[in-house]
VEXMARKE-442310 format. One record per residue (C-alpha): residue in three letters; x, y, z. Coordinates in steps of 0.5 Angstrom, whole numbers, padded with zeros to 4 digits, always signed. Layout:
BEGIN
ALAXYZ ...
This chain:
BEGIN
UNK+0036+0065-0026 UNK+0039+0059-0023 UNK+0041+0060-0016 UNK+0049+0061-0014 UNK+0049+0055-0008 UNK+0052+0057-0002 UNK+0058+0052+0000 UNK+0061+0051+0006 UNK+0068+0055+0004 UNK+0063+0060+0003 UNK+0060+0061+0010 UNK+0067+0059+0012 UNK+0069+0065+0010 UNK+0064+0069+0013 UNK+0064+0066+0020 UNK+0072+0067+0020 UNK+0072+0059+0023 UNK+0075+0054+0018 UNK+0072+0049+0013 UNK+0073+0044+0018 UNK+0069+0047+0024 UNK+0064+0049+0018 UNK+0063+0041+0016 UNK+0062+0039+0023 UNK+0057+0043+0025 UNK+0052+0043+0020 UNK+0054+0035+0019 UNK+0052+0034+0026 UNK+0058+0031+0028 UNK+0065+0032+0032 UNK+0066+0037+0037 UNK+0065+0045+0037 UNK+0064+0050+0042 UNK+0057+0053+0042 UNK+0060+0060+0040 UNK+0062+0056+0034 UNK+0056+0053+0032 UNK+0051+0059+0034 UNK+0056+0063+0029 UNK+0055+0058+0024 UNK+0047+0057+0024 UNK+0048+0064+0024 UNK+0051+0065+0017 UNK+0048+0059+0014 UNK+0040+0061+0015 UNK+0043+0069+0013 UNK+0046+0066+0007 UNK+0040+0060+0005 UNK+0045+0055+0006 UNK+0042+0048+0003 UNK+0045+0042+0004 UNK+0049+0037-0001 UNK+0045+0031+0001 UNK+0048+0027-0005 UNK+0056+0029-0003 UNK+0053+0028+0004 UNK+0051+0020+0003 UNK+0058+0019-0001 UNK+0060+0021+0006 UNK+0055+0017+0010 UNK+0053+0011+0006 UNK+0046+0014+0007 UNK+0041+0018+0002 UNK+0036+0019+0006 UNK+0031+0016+0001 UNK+0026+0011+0003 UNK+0023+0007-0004 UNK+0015+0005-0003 UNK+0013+0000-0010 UNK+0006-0001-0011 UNK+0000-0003-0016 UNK-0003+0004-0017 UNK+0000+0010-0013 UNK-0008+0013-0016 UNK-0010+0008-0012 UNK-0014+0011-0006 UNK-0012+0006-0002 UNK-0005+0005-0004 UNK-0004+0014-0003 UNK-0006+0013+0004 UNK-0001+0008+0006 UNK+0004+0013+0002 UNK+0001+0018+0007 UNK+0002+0014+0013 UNK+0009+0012+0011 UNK+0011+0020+0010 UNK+0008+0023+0016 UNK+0013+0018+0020 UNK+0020+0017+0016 UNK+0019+0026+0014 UNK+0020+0028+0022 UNK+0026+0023+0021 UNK+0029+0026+0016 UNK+0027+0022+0010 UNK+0024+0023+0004 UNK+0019+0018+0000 UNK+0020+0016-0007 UNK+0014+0013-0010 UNK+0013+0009-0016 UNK+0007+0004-0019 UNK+0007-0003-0023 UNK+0000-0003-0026 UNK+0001-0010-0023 UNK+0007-0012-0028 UNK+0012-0016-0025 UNK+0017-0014-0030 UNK+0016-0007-0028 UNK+0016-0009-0021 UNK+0024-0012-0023 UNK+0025-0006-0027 UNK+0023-0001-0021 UNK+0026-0005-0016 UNK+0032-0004-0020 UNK+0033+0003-0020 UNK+0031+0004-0012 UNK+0037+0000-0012 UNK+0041+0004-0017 UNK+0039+0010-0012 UNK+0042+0007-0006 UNK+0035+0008-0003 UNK+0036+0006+0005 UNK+0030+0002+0006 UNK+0024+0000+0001 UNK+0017-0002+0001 UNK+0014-0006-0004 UNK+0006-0009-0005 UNK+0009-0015-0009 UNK+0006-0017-0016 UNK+0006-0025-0014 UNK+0006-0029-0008 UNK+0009-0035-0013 UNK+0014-0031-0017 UNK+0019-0029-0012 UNK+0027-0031-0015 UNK+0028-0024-0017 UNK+0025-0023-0009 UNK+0030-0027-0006 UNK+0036-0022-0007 UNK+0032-0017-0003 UNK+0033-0022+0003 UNK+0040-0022+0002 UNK+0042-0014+0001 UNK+0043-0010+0006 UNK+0037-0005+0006 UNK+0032-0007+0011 UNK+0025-0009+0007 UNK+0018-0009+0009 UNK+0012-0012+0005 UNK+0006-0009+0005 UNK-0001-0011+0003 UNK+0000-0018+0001 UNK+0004-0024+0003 UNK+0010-0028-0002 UNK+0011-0035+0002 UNK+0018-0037+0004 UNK+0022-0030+0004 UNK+0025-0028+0011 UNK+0023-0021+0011 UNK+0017-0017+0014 UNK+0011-0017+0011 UNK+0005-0013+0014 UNK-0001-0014+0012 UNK-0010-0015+0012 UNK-0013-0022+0015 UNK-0016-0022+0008 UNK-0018-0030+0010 UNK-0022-0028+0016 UNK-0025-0021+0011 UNK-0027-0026+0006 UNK-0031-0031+0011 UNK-0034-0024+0014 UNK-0037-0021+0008 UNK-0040-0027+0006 UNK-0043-0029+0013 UNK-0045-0022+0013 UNK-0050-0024+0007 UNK-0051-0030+0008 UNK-0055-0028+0015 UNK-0059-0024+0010 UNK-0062-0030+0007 UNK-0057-0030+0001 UNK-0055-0036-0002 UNK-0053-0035-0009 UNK-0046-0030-0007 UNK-0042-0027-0013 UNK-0035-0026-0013 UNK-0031-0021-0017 UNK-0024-0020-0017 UNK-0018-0018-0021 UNK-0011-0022-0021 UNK-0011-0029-0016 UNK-0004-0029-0016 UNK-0004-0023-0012 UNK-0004-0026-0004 UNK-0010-0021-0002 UNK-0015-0024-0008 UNK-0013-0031-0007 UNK-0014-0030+0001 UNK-0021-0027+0001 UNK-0023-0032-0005 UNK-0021-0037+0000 UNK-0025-0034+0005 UNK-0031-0033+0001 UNK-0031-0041-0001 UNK-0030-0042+0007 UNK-0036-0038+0009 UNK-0039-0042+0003 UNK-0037-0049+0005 UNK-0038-0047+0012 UNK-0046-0046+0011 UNK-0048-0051+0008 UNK-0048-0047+0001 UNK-0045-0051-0006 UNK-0042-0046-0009 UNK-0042-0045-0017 UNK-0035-0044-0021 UNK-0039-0040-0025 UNK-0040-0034-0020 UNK-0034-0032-0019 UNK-0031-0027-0024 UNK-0024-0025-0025 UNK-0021-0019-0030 UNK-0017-0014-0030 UNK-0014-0009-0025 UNK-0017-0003-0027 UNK-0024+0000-0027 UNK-0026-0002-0034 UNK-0023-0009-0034 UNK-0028-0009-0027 UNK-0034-0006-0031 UNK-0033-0011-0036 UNK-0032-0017-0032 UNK-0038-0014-0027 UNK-0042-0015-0034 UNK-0040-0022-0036 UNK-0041-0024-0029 UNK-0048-0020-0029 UNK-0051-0023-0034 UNK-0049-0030-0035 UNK-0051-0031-0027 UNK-0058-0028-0027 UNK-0059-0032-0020 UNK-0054-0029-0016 UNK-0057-0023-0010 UNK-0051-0022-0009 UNK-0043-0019-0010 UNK-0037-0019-0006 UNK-0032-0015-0009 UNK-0025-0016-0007 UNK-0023-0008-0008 UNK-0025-0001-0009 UNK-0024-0001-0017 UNK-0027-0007-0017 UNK-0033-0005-0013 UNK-0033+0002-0018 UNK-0033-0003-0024 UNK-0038-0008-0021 UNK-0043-0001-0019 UNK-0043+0002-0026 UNK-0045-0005-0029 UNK-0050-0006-0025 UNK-0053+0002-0026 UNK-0052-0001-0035 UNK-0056-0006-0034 UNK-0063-0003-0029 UNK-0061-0006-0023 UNK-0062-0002-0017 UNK-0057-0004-0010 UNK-0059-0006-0006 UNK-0066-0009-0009 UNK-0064-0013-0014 UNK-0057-0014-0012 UNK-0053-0013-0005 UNK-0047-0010-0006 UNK-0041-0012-0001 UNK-0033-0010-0002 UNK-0026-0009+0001 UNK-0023-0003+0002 UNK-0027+0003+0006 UNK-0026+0008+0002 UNK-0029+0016+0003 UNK-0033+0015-0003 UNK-0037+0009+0000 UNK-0040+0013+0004 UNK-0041+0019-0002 UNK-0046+0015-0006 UNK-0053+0013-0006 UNK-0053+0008-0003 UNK-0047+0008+0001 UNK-0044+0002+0000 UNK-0043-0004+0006 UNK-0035-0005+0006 UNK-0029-0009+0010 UNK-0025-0004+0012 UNK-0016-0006+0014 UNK-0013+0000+0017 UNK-0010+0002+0012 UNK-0006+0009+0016 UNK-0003+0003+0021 UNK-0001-0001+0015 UNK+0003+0004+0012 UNK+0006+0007+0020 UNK+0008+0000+0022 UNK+0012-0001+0015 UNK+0016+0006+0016 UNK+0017+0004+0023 UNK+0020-0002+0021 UNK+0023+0000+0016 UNK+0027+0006+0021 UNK+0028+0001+0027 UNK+0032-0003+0022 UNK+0037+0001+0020 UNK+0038+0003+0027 UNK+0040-0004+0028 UNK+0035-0005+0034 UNK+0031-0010+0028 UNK+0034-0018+0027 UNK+0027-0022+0028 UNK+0023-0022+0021 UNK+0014-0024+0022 UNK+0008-0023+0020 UNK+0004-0018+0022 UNK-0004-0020+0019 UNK-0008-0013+0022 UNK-0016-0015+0023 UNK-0021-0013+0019 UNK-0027-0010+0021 UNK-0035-0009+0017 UNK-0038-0003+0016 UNK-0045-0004+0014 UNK-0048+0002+0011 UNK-0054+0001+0005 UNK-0052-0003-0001 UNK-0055-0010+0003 UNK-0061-0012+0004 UNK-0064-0017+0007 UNK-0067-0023+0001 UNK-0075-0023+0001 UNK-0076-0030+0000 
C-alpha cells in the first residue's frame, strides 16, 4: 500500500493554526510563537509529516542536491572521496548524487547535463580531460559553485583540488632508484587525464635527475580498468625483459600490473619491485604488501564540500589550486636490487 502524504492543510487542521503559521514553522522562516512552533512539531512527528523537498526548491531556488561525477564510483579511491563529500554536506542538509564516466568525455557532457537538468546546487567533478574543456567553460559561467578534484584542467577559473602528483612520481621513482634500480617501468592508462600525465612527468624527472636514460619502451599505456591494465602489464613485461621495476599510476593498474606478473612466474618483490599511487586498504592485504604513494583521499573530498557550501553562503569569490602532498608508504613489494 502507497502511503497517504501528510500535508500542511492537513497538520493545519490538527493544530487549529493556519495554513500560514504551518508553512512558516516547518519552513524555518518568518515569526511564530514558541506555543505555535511546539503545537506544530508536535502534530507533524505524530502525523510523520515529510517534507516536500521538490515544491519546497520551486520556493527557494535550492534542492538541496550536491552532483559528484567521477571515472568510476567502484573505484576505492573515487568512493572514499564520495564518503568524505557526504559525511560534510549530509549534517548540512544535503544529500550527494554520484554518477561515473568510465573515462568517457561524452558521458562526461551528458552527466553534466542532466545535474544541471536537476538544478543540483553545487557540483563536483574529476574532469576526463585536462585539453578538452569548451564544454568546462560553461561551468564557469553558471551560477552553481564548482570544485575539481583529483585532476587539473588548465585555464579554467574554478577551484580544483588536488594530489602533488608531479612530486609523487619523482618520489616513487627516487624510492627505487635508491635501491640500486635503473631499469624502471611505468604502467598507466589515459595521458590525457592530469593525475597520469603529471606523475609520468615526475618519473621522467627523477629519471633525468640521476643521470638515468629512460627508454620509451617502458613505459606502457591501456586501458582504465583492471583487464586493459593486465594486459598492458603483460605486453610491458614481456617486451622489457630488463626492467627490475614498475610504477603503477593507480590502484587498477597496480591489480592489473600484479596479476601479469603472477601469470607469468615472477615473484614480487625478487624479481620485480612493485610501487603504485593510491594507498588503498587491500594493499596492506596482500602478500607482499604492496609499497604505495599514498593522497589524502578523506581531506580531498572534505575540502571540496566545504568549498562547495562556502560558495553558496556567498562567503567564497577567490578560485585556486589547492595541490595536497603525497606521502610514501613503504611496505614489501620493493627490494633492494643485487648487483
Amino acid at each position: 500500500m502507497i502511503p497517504v502524504s501528510v500535508t500542511l492543510d492537513d497538520i493545519a487542521r490538527e493544530t487549529g493554526l493556519s495554513r500560514a503559521t504551518v508553512a512558516r514553522v516547518l519552513g524555518g522562516y518568518g515569526h511564530s510563537s514558541k506555543k505555535a512552533r511546539d503545537k506544530v512539531l508536535e502534530v507533524a512527528k505524530k502525523l510523520n509529516y515529510k517534507p516536500n523537498y521538490i515544491a519546497k526548491s520551486m520556493v527557494t531556488g535550492e534542492t538541496k542536491n550536491i552532483g559528484l561525477i567521477v571515472g568510476d564510483i567502484q573505484n576505492p579511491f573515487f568512493s572514499t572521496i564520495a564518503r568524505a563529500i557526504s559525511d560534510v554536506i549530509v549534517p548540512e542538509g544535503y544529500s550527494l548524487i554520484v554518477s561515473s564516466t568510465d573515462e568517457k568525455l561524452e558521458v562526461e557532457k551528458t552527466s553534466i547535463d542532466k545535474f544541471f537538468q536537476k538544478q543540483v546546487d553545487g557540483l563536483i567533478l574529476a574532469p576526463v580531460s585536462r585539453s578538452d574543456s569548451g564544454h568546462l567553460n560553461e561551468l564557469v559561467k553558471s551560477k552553481i559553485p564548482v570544485v575539481l578534484i583529483d585532476r587539473v584542467v588548465d585555464g579554467l577559473d574554478l577551484d580544483m583540488i588536488v594530489s602533488e602528483d608531479v612530486g609523487g612520481g619523482q618520489i616513487a621513482t627516487e624510492y627505487l632508484i635508491n635501491l640500486g634500480h635503473r631499469n624502471i617501468g611505468f604502467l598507466s592508462d589515459n595521458l590525457d587525464i592530469s593525475t597520469n600525465y603529471d606523475r609520468l612527468s615526475g618519473y621522467r624527472k627523477a629519471l633525468r635527475g640521476n643521470g638515468i636514460q629512460g627508454r620509451e619502451c617502458w613505459i606502457k599505456l591501456g586501458g582504465f580498468r583492471i583487464d586493459g591494465a593486465y594486459k598492458s602489464g603483460v605486453a610491458l613485461l614481456s617486451q622489457n625483459k630488463d626492467l627490475t621495476a614498475v610504477i603503477a599510476s593507480n590502484n587498477y593498474m597496480a591489480a592489473g600490473l600484479l596479476l601479469a606478473a603472477k601469470d607469468m612466474g615472477l615473484s614480487i618483490p625478487r624479481d620485480l619491485s612493485v610501487i603504485s599511487f593510491d594507498d588503498i586498504v587491500w594493499f596492506e592485504l596482500t602478500r607482499p604488501p604492496i609499497t604505495a604513494i599514498a593522497q589524502n583521499t578523506v581531506e580531498m573530498g572534505s575540502l571540496a564540500a566545504r568549498r562547495v557550501l562556502t560558495a553558496l553562503r556567498d562567503q567564497r569569490s577567490v578560485k585556486e589550486i589547492t595541490r595536497l602532498p603525497t606521502k610514501l608508504i613503504v611496505r614489501e613489494s620493493c627490494a633492494k636490487l643485487q648487483n
